[in-house]
C-alpha positions in Angstrom: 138.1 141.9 92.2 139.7 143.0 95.6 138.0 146.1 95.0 134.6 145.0 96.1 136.2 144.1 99.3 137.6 147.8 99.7 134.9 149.9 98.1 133.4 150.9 101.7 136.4 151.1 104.2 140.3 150.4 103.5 141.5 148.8 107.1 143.4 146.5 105.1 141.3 143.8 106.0 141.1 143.5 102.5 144.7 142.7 102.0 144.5 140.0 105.1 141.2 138.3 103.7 142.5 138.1 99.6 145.9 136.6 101.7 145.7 132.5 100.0 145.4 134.6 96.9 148.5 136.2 97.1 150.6 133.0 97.8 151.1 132.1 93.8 154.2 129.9 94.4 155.1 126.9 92.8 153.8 124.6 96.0 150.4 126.3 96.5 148.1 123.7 97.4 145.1 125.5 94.4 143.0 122.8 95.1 140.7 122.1 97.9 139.2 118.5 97.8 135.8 118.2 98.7 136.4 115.7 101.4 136.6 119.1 103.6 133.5 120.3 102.9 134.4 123.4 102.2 134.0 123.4 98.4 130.3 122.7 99.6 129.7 125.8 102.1 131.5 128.2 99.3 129.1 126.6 96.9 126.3 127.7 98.9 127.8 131.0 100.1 127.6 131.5 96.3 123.8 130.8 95.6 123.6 133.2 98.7 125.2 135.9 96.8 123.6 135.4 93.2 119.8 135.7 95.2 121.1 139.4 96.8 121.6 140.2 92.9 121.3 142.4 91.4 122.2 144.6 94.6 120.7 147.7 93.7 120.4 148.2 97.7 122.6 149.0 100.5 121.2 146.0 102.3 121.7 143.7 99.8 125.5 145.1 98.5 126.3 144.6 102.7 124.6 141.5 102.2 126.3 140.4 99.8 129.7 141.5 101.0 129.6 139.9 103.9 128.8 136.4 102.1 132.2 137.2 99.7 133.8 137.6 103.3 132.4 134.1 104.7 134.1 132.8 101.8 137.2 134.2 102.1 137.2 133.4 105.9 136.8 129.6 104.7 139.6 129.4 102.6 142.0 131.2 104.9 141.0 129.1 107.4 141.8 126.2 105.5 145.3 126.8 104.3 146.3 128.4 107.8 146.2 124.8 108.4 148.7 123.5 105.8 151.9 123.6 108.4 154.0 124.2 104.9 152.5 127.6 104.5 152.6 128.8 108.1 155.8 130.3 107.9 154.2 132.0 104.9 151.6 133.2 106.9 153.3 135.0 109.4 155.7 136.7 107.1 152.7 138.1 105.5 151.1 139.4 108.8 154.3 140.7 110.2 154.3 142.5 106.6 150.9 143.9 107.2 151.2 144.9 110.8 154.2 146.8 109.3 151.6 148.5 106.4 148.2 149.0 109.2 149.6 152.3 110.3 149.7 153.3 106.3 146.5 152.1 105.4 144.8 153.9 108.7 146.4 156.9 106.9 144.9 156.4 103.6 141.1 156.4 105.5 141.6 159.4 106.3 143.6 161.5 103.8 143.1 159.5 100.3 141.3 163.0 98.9 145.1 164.7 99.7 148.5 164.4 98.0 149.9 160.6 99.4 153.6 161.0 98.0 155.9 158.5 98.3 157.7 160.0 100.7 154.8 160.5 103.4 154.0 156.7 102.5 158.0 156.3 104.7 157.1 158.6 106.8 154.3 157.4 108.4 155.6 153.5 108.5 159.3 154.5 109.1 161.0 152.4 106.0 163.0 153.3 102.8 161.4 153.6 99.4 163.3 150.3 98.6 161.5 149.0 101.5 158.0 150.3 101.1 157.8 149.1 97.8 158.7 145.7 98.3 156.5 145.1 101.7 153.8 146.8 99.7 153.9 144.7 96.6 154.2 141.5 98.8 150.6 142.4 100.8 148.8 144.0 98.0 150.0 142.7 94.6 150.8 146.3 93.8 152.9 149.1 93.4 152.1 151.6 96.0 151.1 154.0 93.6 149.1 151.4 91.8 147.1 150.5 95.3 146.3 154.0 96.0 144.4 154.4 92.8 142.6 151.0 92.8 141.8 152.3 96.8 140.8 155.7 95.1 138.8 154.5 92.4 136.6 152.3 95.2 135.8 155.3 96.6 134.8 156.7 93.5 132.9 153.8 92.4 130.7 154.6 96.0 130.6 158.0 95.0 129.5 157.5 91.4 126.6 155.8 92.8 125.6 156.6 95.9 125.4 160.5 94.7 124.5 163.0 92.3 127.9 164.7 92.6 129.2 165.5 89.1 132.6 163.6 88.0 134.7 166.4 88.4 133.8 166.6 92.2 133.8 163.1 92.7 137.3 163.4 91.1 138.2 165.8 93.6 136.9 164.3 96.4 138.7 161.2 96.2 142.2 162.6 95.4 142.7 162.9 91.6 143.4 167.0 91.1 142.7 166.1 87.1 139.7 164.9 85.8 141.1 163.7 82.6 143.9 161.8 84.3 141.0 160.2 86.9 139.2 159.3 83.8 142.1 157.8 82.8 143.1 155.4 85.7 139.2 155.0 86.1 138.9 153.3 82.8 142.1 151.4 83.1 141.2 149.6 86.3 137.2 149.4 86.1 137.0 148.9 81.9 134.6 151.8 81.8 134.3 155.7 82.4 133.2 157.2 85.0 130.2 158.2 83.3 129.4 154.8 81.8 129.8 153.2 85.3 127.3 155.4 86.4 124.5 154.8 83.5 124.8 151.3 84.5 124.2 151.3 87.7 120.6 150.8 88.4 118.7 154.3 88.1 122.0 155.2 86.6 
């Protein structure tokens, strides 16, 4: 759920920490033996997290959070050090220091119209080209990142506020409510409104 990673900022730190997730080719190395210990501290990184829930606080959601992130930071540490993938690696950071001056962007303009062609604009690449370096970091589309980035903000909104949906749907960039309903319930398996009756106090 790379969304829980994003719901509070989109850096794309996201993108670099969900990286060993992303390499799905037929040499991925999927399991980690517990010779390294690691399956051990991610184990108890996990018992961490199940004690902050359920996270009906901003303490323990940051909490929490930041235990998913120990985690992540494990297991990129640990196949940084498989010399197979390194060259893997890189391509994938070169790809996302290509994306950082998008995603800076997308802080601070996701309530606007993000076409296609501003997405080239502001990193200086063809459609063609966009599309693949985006699908290689992300896993999506670019259109299909913006909403999942769109719908974390949303998801804060929902609960975090008393706005009504259609202003939350405003304020994160969807100009119909129907259609934010819509890609809502695609990506999260509920409405807006349910997601907010089952938040706590919801």
């Amino acid at each position: 759920m790379p969304d829980v990673l994003r719901a509070k900022e989109a850096t794309g730190e996201d993108v670099q920490y969900l990286m060993p997730f992303l390499l799905q080719d037929s040499q991925f190395p999927h399991v980690i033996s517990r010779r390294t210990g690691i399956p051990a501290q991610v184990f108890d990184l996990i018992h961490k997290i199940q004690s902050q829930l359920p996270a009906i606080t901003d303490h323990k959601r940051l909490a929490a959070r930041t235990y998913l992130t120990m985690i992540l930071v494990l297991l990129i540490n640990h196949y940084e050090g498989h010399l197979a993938l390194s060259s893997v690696f890189d391509r994938r950071r070169r790809a996302f220091d290509r994306l950082r001056p998008l995603f800076d962007y997308l802080e601070g303009h996701y309530p606007e119209p993000i076409s296609l062609s501003k997405a080239t604009d502001i990193v200086g690449m063809s459609k063609g080209s966009l599309h693949a370096v985006v699908k290689q970091v992300t896993g999506y589309s670019f259109d299909t990142y913006l909403n999942h980035f769109r719908v974390a903000k949303a998801q804060v909104l929902l609960g975090s506020t008393d706005k009504p949906i259609s202003e939350v749907s405003r304020d994160v960039g969807f100009c119909d409510q129907s259609y934010f309903g819509l890609v809502f319930r695609r990506l999260t398996q509920v409405t807006p409104r349910e997601y907010r009756k089952i938040l706590p106090d919801g």
